[in-house]
C-alpha positions as CSV (number, residue, x, y, z in Angstrom):
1,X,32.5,-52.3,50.9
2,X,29.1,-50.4,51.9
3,X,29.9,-48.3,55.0
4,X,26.6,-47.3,57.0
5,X,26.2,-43.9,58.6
6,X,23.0,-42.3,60.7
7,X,20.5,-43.6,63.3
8,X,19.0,-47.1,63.0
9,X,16.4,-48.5,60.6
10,X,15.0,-50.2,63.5
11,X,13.8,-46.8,65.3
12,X,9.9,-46.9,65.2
13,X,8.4,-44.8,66.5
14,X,4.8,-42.3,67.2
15,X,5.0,-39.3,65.5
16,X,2.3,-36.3,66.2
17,X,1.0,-37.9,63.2
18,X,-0.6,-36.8,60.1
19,X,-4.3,-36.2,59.5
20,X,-6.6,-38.9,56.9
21,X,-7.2,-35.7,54.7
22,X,-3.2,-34.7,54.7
23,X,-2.6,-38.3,53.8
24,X,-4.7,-38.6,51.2
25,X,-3.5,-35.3,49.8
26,X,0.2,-36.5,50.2
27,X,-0.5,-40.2,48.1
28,X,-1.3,-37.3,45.0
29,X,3.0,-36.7,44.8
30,X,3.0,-40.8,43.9
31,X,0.8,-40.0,41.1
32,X,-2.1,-42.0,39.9
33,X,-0.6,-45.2,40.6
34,X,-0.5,-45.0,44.2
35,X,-4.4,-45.8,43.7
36,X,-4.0,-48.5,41.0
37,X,-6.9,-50.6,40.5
38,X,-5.9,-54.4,38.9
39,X,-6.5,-54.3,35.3
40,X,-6.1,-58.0,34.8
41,X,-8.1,-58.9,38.1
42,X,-5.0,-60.7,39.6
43,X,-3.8,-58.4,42.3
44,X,-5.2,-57.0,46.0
45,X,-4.9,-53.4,45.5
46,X,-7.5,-51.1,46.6
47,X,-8.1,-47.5,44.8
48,X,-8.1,-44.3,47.4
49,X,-9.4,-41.1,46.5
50,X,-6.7,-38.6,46.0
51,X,-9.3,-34.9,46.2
52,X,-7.3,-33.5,48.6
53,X,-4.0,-30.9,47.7
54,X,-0.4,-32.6,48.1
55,X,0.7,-31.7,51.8
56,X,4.4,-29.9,51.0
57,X,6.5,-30.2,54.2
58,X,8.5,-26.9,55.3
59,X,12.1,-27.5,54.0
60,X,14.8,-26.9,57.1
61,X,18.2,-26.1,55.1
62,X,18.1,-25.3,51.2
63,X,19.3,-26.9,48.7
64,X,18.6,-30.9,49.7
65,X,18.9,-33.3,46.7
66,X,15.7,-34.6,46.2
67,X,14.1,-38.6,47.2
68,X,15.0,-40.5,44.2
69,X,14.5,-44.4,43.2
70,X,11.8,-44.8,46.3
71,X,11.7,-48.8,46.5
72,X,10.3,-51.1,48.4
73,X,11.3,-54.7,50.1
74,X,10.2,-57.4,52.6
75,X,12.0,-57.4,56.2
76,X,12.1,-60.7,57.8
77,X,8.4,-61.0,58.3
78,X,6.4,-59.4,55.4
79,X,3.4,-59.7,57.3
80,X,4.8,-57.3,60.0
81,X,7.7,-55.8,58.3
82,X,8.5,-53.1,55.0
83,X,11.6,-51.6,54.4
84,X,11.4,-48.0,52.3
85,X,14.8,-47.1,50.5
86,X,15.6,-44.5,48.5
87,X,18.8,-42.7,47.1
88,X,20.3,-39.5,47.2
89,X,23.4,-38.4,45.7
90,X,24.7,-35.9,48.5
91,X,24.7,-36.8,52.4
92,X,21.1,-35.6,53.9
93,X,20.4,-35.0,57.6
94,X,17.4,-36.5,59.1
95,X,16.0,-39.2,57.0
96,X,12.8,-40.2,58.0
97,X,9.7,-42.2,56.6
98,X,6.1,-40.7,58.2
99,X,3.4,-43.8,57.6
100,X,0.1,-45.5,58.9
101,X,-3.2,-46.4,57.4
102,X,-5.7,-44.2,55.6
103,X,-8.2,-44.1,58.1
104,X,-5.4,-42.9,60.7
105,X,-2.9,-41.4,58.8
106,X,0.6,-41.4,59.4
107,X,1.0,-42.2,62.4
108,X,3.9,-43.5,63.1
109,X,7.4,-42.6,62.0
110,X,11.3,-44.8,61.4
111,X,14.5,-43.1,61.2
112,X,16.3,-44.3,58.2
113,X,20.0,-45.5,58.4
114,X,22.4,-44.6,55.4
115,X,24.3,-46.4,53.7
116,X,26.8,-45.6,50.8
117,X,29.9,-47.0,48.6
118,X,32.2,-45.2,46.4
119,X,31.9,-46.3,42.6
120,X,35.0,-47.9,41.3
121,X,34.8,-46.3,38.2
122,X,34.1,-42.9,38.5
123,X,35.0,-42.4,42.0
124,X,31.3,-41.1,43.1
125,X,29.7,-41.6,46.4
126,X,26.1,-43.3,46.5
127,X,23.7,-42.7,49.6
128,X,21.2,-44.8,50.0
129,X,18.3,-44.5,53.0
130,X,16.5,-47.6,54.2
131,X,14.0,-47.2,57.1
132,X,12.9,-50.6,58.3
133,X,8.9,-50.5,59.2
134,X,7.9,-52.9,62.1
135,X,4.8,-54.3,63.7
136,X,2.5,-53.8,61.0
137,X,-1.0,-55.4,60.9
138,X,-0.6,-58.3,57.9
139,X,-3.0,-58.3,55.5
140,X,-3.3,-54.5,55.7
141,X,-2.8,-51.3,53.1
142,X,-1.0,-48.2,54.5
143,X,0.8,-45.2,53.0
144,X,4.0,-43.9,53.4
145,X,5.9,-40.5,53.4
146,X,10.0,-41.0,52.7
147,X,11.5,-37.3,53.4
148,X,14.8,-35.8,55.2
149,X,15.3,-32.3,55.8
150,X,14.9,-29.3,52.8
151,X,13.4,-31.7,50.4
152,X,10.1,-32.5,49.0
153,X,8.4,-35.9,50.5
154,X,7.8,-38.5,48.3
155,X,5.0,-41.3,48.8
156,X,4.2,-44.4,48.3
157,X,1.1,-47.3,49.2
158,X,1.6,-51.2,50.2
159,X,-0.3,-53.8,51.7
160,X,1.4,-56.7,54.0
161,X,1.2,-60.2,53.3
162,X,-1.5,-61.7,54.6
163,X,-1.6,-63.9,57.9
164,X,-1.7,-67.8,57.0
165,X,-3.1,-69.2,54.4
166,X,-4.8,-66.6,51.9
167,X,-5.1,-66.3,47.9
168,X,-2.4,-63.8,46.6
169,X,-0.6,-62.8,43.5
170,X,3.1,-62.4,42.7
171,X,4.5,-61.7,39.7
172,X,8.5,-62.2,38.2
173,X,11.0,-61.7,35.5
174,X,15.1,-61.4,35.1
175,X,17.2,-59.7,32.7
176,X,15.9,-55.7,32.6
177,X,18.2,-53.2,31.8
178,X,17.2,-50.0,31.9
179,X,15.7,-47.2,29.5
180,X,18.5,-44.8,28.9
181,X,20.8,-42.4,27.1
182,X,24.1,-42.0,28.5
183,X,27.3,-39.6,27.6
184,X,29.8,-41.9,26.1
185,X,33.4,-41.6,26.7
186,X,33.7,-39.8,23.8
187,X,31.0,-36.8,25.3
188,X,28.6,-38.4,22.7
189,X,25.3,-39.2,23.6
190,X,24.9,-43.0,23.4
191,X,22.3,-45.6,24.0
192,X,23.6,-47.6,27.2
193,X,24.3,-51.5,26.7
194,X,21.6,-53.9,26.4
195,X,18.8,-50.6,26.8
196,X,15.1,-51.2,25.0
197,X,11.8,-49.7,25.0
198,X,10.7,-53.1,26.8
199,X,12.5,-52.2,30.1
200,X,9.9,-49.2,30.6
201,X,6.8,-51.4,28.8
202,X,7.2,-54.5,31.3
203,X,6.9,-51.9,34.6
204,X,3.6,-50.8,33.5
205,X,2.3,-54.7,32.4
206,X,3.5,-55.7,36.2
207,X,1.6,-52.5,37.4
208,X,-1.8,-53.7,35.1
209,X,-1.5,-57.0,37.0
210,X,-0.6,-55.3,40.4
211,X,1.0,-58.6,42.6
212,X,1.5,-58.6,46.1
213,X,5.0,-58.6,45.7
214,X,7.3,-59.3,42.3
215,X,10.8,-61.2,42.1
216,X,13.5,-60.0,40.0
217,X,15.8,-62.6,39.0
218,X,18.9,-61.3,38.2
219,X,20.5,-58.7,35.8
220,X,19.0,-56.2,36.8
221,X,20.4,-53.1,35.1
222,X,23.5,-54.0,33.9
223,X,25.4,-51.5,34.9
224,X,29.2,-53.4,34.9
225,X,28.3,-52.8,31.0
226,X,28.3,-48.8,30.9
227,X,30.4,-45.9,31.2
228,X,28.3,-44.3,33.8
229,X,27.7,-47.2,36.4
230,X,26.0,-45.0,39.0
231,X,23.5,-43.4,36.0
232,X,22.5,-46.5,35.1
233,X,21.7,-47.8,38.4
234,X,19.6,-44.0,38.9
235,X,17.5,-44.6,35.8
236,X,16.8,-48.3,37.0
237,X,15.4,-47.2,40.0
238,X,14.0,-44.2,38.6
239,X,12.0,-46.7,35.9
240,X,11.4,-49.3,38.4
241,X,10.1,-46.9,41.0
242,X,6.2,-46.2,39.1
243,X,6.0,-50.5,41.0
244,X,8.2,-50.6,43.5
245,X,6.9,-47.6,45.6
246,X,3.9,-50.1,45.8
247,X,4.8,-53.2,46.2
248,X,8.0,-55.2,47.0
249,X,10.5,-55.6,44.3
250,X,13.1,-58.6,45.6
251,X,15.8,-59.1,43.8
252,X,18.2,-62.2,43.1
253,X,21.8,-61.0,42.3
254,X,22.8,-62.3,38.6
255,X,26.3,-61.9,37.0
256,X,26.0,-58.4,35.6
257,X,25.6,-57.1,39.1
258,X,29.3,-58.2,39.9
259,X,31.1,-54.6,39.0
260,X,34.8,-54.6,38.9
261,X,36.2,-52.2,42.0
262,X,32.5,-52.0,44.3
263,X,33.6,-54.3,46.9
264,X,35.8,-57.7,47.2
265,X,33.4,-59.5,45.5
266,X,32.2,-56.5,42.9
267,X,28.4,-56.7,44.7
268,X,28.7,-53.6,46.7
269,X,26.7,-51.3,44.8
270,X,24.0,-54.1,44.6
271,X,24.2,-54.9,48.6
272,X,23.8,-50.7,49.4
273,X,20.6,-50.3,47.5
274,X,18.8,-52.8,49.0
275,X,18.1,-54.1,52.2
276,X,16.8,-57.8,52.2
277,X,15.9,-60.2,55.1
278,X,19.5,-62.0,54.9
279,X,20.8,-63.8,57.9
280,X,24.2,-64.3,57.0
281,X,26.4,-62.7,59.8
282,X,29.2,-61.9,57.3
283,X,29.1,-58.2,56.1
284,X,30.9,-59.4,52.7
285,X,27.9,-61.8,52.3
286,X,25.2,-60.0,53.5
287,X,21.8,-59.6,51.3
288,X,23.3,-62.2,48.7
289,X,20.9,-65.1,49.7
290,X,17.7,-64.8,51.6
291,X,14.3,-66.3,52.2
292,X,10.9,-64.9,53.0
293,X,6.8,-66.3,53.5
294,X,4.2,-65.3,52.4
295,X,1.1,-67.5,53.2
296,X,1.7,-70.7,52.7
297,X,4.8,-69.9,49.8
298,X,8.3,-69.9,51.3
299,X,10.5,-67.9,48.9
300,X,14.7,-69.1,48.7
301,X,16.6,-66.3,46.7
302,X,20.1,-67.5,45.5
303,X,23.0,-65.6,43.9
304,X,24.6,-68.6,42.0
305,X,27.9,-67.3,40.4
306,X,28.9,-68.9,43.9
307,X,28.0,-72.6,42.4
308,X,28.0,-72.3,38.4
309,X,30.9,-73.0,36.4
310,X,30.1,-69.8,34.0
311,X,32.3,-66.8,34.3
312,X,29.8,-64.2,33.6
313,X,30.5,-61.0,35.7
314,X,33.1,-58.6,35.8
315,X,35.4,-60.7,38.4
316,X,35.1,-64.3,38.6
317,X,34.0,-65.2,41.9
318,X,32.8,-68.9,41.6
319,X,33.2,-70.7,45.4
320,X,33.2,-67.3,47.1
321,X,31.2,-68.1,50.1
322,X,33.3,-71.7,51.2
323,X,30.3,-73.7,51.1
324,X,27.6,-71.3,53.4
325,X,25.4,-70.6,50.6
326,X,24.6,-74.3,50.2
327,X,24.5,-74.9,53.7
328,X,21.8,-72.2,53.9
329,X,19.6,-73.6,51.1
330,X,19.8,-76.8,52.9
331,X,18.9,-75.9,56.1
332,X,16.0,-73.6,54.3
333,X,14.8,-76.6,52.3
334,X,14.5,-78.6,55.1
335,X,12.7,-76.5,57.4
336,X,10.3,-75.5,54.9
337,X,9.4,-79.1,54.3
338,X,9.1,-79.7,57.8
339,X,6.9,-77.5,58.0
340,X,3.2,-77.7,58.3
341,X,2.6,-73.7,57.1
342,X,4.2,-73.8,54.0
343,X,2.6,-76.0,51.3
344,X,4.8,-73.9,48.4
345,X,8.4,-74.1,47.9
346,X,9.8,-71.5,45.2
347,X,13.5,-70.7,44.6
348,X,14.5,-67.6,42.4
349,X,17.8,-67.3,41.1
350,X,19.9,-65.8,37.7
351,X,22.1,-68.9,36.3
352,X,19.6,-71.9,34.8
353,X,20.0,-75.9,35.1
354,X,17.5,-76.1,32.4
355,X,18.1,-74.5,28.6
356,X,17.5,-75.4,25.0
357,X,18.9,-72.0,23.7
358,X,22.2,-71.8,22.0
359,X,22.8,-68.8,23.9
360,X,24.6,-69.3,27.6
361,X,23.1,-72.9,27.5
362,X,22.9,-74.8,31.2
363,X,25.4,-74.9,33.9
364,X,26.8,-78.0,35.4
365,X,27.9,-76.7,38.6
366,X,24.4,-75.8,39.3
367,X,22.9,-79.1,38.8
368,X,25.5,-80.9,40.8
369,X,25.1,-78.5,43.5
370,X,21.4,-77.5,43.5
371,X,20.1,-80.6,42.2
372,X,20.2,-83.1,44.6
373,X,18.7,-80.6,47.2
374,X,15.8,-80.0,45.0
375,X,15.0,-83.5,44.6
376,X,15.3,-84.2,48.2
377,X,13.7,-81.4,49.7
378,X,10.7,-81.6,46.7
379,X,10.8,-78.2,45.2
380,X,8.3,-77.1,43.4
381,X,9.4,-74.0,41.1
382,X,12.9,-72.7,40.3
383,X,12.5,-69.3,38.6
384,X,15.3,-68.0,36.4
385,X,16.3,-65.6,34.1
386,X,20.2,-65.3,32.3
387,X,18.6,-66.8,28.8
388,X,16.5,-64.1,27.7
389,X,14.0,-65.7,26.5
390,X,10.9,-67.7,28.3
391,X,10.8,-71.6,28.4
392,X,9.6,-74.2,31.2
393,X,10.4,-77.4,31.9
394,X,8.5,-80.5,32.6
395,X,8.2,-81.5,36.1
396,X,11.6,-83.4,36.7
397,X,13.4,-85.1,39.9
398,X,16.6,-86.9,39.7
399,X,18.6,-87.6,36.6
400,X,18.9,-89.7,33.2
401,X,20.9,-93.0,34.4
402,X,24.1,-92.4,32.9
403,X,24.2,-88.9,31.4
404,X,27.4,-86.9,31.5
405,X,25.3,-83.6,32.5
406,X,23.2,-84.9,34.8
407,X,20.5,-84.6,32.6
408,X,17.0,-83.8,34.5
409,X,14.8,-86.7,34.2
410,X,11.2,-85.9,33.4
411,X,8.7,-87.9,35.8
412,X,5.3,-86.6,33.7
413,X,4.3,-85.0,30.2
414,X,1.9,-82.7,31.8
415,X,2.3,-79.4,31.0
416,X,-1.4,-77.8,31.5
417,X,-1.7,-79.2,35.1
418,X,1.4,-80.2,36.9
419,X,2.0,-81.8,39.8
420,X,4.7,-80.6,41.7
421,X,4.4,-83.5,44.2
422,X,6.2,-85.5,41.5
423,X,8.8,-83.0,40.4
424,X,9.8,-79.5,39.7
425,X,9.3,-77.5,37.0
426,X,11.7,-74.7,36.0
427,X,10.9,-71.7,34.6
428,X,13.2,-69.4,32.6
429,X,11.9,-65.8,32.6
430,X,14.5,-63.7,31.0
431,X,12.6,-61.4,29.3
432,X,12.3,-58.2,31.7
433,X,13.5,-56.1,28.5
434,X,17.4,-56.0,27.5
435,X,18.9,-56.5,24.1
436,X,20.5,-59.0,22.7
437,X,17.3,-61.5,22.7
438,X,17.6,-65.4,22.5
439,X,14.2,-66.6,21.5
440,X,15.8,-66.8,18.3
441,X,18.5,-69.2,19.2
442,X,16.4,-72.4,20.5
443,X,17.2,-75.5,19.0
444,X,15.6,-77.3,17.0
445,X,16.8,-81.0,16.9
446,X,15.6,-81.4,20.3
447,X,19.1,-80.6,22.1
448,X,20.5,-78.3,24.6
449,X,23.9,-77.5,25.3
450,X,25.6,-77.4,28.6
451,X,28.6,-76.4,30.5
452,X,30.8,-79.0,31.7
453,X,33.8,-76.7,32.5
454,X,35.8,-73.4,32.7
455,X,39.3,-72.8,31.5
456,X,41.7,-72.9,34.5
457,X,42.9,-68.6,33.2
458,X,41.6,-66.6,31.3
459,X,41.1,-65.8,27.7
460,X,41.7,-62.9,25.6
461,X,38.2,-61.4,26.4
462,X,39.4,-62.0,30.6
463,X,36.4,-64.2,30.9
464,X,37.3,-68.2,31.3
465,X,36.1,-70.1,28.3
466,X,33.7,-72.6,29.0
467,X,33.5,-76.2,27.5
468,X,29.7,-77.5,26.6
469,X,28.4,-80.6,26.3
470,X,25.2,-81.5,23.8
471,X,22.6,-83.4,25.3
472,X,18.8,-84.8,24.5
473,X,16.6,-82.2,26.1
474,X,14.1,-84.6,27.5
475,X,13.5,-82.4,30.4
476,X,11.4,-79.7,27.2
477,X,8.2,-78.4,28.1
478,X,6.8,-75.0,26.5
479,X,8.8,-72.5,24.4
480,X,8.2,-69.1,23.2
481,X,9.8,-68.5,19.9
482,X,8.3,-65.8,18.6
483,X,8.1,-63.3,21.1
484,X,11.2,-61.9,23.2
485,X,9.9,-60.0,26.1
486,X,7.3,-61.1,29.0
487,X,7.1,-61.5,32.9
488,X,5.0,-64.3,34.9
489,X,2.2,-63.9,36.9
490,X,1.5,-67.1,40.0
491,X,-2.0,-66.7,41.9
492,X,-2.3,-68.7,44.6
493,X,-5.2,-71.2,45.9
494,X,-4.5,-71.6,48.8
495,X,-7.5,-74.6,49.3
496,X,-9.9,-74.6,52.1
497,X,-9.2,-77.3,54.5
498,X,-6.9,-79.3,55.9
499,X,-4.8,-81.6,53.6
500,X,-7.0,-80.0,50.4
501,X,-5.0,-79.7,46.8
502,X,-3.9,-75.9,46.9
503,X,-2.9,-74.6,43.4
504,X,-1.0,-72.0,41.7
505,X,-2.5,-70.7,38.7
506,X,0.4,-69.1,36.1
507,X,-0.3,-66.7,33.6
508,X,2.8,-65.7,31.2
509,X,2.3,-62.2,29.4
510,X,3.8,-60.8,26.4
511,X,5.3,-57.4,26.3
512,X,4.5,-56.7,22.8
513,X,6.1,-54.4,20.8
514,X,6.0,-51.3,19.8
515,X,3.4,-50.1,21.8
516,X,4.0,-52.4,25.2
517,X,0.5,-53.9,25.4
518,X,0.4,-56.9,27.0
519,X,-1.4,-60.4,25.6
520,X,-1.6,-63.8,27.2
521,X,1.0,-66.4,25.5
522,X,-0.2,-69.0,27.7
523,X,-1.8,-70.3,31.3
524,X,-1.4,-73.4,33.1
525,X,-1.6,-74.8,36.7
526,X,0.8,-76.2,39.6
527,X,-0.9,-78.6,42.1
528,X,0.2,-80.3,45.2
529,X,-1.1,-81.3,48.3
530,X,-1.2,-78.8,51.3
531,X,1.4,-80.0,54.1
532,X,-1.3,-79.6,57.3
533,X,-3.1,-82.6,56.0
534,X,-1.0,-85.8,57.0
535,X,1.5,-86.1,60.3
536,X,4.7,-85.2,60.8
């Protein structure tokens, strides 16, 4: 389990401050980035001159390890709240993070609280700082200074969400890995499992596009795969890091996060370096499902190896939280269609209920589980990754009468302007960059495979074997073959008056190879109704 050490992440507090000109000079240790302008027109970012020379705080003690993997994510209220984490590999004294706006500079300060966990492999402590940034102004850019004592600061820029309804951009994608050599048990040097060029390339597309905030669906680096578990998780935030200085990176927990040894359920490493606006009282659960808004789009964020049948991870863990999860994504569902602020309901997740790959294929559990609450509650967009390849469904609700595998029923053929009134479209995004691509592997009969069960124990390769089931995939709406890698971008129309159609507008890139440029495979447009416009 993650133990905690140091002074609350809830300490805010004024600071003698930093001048404009010092924090301009500071933003020039983020590099160019911490000004980027949108390439691709989609995002909110606003460029800052950096003229001024880097500000180098006075080191207290000698020899610090240095801020590595800065990060950003959400608090409860990402209009109001930012968390800044980063990771060192010794103890520090006096984490802090210095921040404000650029026309006050920093002017305000949080004490970051530690936490760590002991790798189960190689017996190595991991400290991780997280200082939780409250009552901020939504809808506002500042700059920000993480830093403890005998270091050099390092720096970052966001911007809130907006208050209400406003136009934003957000962008996703599962399935990473990160870029990497490793020493192999053998004192080799080895290219780490599932590692490509693509898992740097898709951090600078996301950058070109430059969301408000970007989801990561699961599999993240893959580290139960390597020899070095805590490298791999450094060079994933070290990658990562060029974005998620800027902008909120929120992650879903896929099966490749469960490690074997980090915690009872192998998701310690995973719930110590991040902080996420969980409200699950149980420390063994914490951070594993959460929900956010932003304008009018309430966010759900599952970790399904609790309700698929597929044993996936290092430690098979299906049914670990008795039912809570569920009850959660109820209670979510419901309040976020009984609301009249959130027009947009949007539920990221690893583990698909749609598939027409012969790769993993679809998981039962889920859609006995998940599906019923979707239909109920009207969902409008599951995101996924776990196939890696990209495919989206019609819009469906409810099932074919009589299928074995609960077979999503398609309620329209539209797939250039959908209304998610009538049903919700899923969206597998599972190109973020690993090896071991499964555009390849579609069928081509019009089928899909699904999983129907689990052995009761184990195989020879300690996983449980699972039994599919073919079925007519009806529920097929758009499929990339020919190209592996990509991410999604969703820019929101948020309508202009009461009961108005509000749209989102998707865009899904290409991360082409060799060179990583990016090229549109296709646009198309979710619609529904705004919830302000009829009683309640």
């Amino acid at each position: 389990m993650a133990t905690q050490t140091g002074t609350s992440d809830e300490s805010t507090k004024s600071s003698e401050g930093v001048s404009r000109r010092h924090a301009l000079g500071l933003l020039g240790t983020a590099g160019a980035g911490a000004a980027v302008t949108p390439l691709l027109g989609a995002g909110t970012a606003q460029a800052a001159p950096l003229a001024a020379p880097a500000l180098h705080l006075t080191a207290d003690s000698a020899g610090a390890p240095p801020v590595q993997g800065l990060h950003l994510t959400f608090g409860a209220d990402p209009r109001t709240q930012m968390t800044v984490s980063w990771i060192t590999d010794r103890p520090v004294t006096r984490p802090v993070v210095h921040y404000g706006t650029l026309e006050h500079g920093f002017g305000s300060s949080a004490d970051a609280r530690t936490v760590t966990y002991v790798d189960g492999t190689s017996s190595r402590t991991v400290y991780v700082h997280h200082a939780s940034l409250n009552r901020l102004t939504p809808g506002t850019d500042y700059v920000y200074l993480a830093t403890h004592e005998g270091t050099t600061p390092d720096s970052g820029t966001f911007r809130t969400a907006p208050r209400g309804r406003k136009p934003f951009t957000f962008t996703s994608f599962g399935d990473q890995s990160a870029p990497q050599v490793t020493w192999a048990a053998d004192g080799k040097v080895a290219l780490d499992a599932n590692s490509t060029p693509a898992t740097k390339d898709i951090v600078t597309g996301i950058e070109q596009v430059a969301p408000l905030f970007h989801l990561l669906n699961g599999d993240l680096c893959y580290a139960n795969l390597d020899v070095d578990r805590v490298r791999t998780w450094n060079n994933f935030f070290t990658n990562n890091t060029r974005s998620a200085r800027f902008r909120p990176w929120m992650p879903a927990a896929g099966n490749h996060e469960i490690e074997k040894a980090n915690g009872p359920l192998g998701l310690g490493a995973y719930q110590t370096y991040f902080t996420l606006p969980s409200t699950e009282t149980d420390a063994e659960l914490a951070g594993l499902w959460y929900a956010f808004t932003v304008g009018s789009v309430r966010v759900i964020v599952l970790q399904n190896d609790d309700n698929c049948l597929q044993d996936g991870g290092d430690v098979y863990i299906s049914g670990y939280s008795g039912g809570r999860q569920l009850a959660f994504l109820e209670k979510e569902l419901k309040a976020a269609r009984s609301s009249g602020d959130v027009d947009w309901v949007v539920v990221a997740m690893h583990q698909v209920m749609i598939s027409s790959s012969d790769a993993n294929g679809a998981d039962l559990g889920l859609r006995q589980k998940y599906g019923p609450l979707f239909d109920r509650y009207g969902v409008d967009l599951v995101l996924c990754g776990h196939e890696h390849n990209y495919e989206r469904s019609l819009a469906v609700r409810g099932v074919v009468t009589g299928s074995e595998t609960l077979t999503p029923r398609p309620v329209s053929q539209a797939t250039d302007s959908i209304d998610t009134g009538l049903g919700t479209v899923h969206m597998i995004l599972g190109g973020g960059g690993v090896s071991g691509t499964t555009n390849e592997k579609f069928f081509t009969d019009g089928t899909a495979k699904v999983i129907t069960a689990v052995s009761a124990a184990p195989g020879s390769n300690g996983k449980r074997t699972s039994t599919y089931t073919k079925e007519e995939a009806v529920w097929t709406g758009v499929r990339d073959i020919e190209h592996p890698y990509g991410f999604a971008a969703f820019t929101v129309d948020p309508g202009r008056h009461a009961g108005d159609t509000t749209r989102m507008h998707v865009t899904y890139y290409n991360v082409n190879k060799p060179n990583g440029d990016l090229s549109v495979f296709e646009t198309f447009t979710l619609h529904r109704r705004r919830s302000d416009g009829h009683s309640r």
